[in-house]
ZAMARGU-4260 file (C-alpha; in steps of 0.2 Angstrom, whole numbers, plus 5000, padded with zeros to 4 digits):
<rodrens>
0) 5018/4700/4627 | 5026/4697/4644 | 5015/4705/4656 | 5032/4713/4664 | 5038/4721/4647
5) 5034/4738/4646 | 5019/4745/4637 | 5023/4759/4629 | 5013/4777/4632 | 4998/4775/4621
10) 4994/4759/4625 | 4996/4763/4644 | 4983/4778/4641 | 4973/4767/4630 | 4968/4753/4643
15) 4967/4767/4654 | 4953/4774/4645 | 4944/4756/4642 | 4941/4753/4661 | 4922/4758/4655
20) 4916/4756/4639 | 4921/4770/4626 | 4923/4771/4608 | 4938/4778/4598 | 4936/4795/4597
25) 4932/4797/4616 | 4947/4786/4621 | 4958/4799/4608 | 4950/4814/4620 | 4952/4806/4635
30) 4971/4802/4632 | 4972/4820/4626 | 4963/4827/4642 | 4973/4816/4655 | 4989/4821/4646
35) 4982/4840/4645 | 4986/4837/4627 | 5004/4832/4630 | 4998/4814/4619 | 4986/4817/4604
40) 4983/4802/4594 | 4979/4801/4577 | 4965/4788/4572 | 4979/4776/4564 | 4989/4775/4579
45) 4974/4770/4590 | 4966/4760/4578 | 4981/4749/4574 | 4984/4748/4593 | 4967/4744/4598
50) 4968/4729/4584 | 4983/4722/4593 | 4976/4724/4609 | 4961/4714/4605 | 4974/4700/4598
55) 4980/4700/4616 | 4963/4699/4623 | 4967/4713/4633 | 4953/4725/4627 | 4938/4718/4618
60) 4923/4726/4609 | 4908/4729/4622 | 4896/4737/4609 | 4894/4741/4589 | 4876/4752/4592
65) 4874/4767/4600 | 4857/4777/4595 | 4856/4776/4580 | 4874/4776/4572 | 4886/4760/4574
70) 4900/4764/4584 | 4909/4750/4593 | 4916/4752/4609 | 4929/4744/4618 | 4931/4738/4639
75) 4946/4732/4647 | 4947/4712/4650 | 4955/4705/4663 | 4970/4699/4656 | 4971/4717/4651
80) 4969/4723/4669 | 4983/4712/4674 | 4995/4719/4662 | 4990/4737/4665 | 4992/4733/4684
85) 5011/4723/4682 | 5015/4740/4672 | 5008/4750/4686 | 5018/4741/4697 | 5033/4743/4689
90) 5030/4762/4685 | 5030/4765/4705 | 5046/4753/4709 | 5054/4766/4695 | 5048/4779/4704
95) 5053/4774/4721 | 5071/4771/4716 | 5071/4789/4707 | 5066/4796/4724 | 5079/4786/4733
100) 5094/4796/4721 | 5085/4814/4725 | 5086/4810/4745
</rodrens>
């Protein structure tokens, strides 16, 4: 994927919520509480994202244990970084061309 192709909401949210280590259902409830609800993923939808992310080596699995369950948990990469920061970007040129029509 280009790094200057739009990502699209979830996956946005989900690197997000990878810049420390966290597992599926606490990315699903950190997207949920930084959206106040507004984006609830279902475990498909973050699972087959998170699946396509690791092909991109922009997330990778930091653990598989936790206690005494398996849980893996995944961390942003930095090639990750670099396409959450090129969307970033892009997301405030948008922004500063929308402000430019309201002036």
């Amino acid at each position: 994927m280009d790094k200057h192709q739009p990502l699209t909401e979830s996956v946005f949210y989900i690197l997000l919520a990878v810049r420390k280590p966290n597992h599926g259902y606490g990315i699903i409830q950190e997207v949920k509480e930084l959206t106040k609800g507004r984006i609830s993923m279902g475990a498909g939808t973050l699972y087959g994202a998170i699946q396509t992310l690791e092909n991109k080596n922009w997330i990778r699995v930091y653990s598989e244990e936790t206690e005494s369950r398996k849980k893996k948990e995944y961390i942003i990469t930095e090639e990750g970084k670099s396409a959450f920061m090129a969307e970033t970007e892009r997301l405030c040129e948008l922004l500063e061309h929308a402000k430019m029509i309201n002036e």
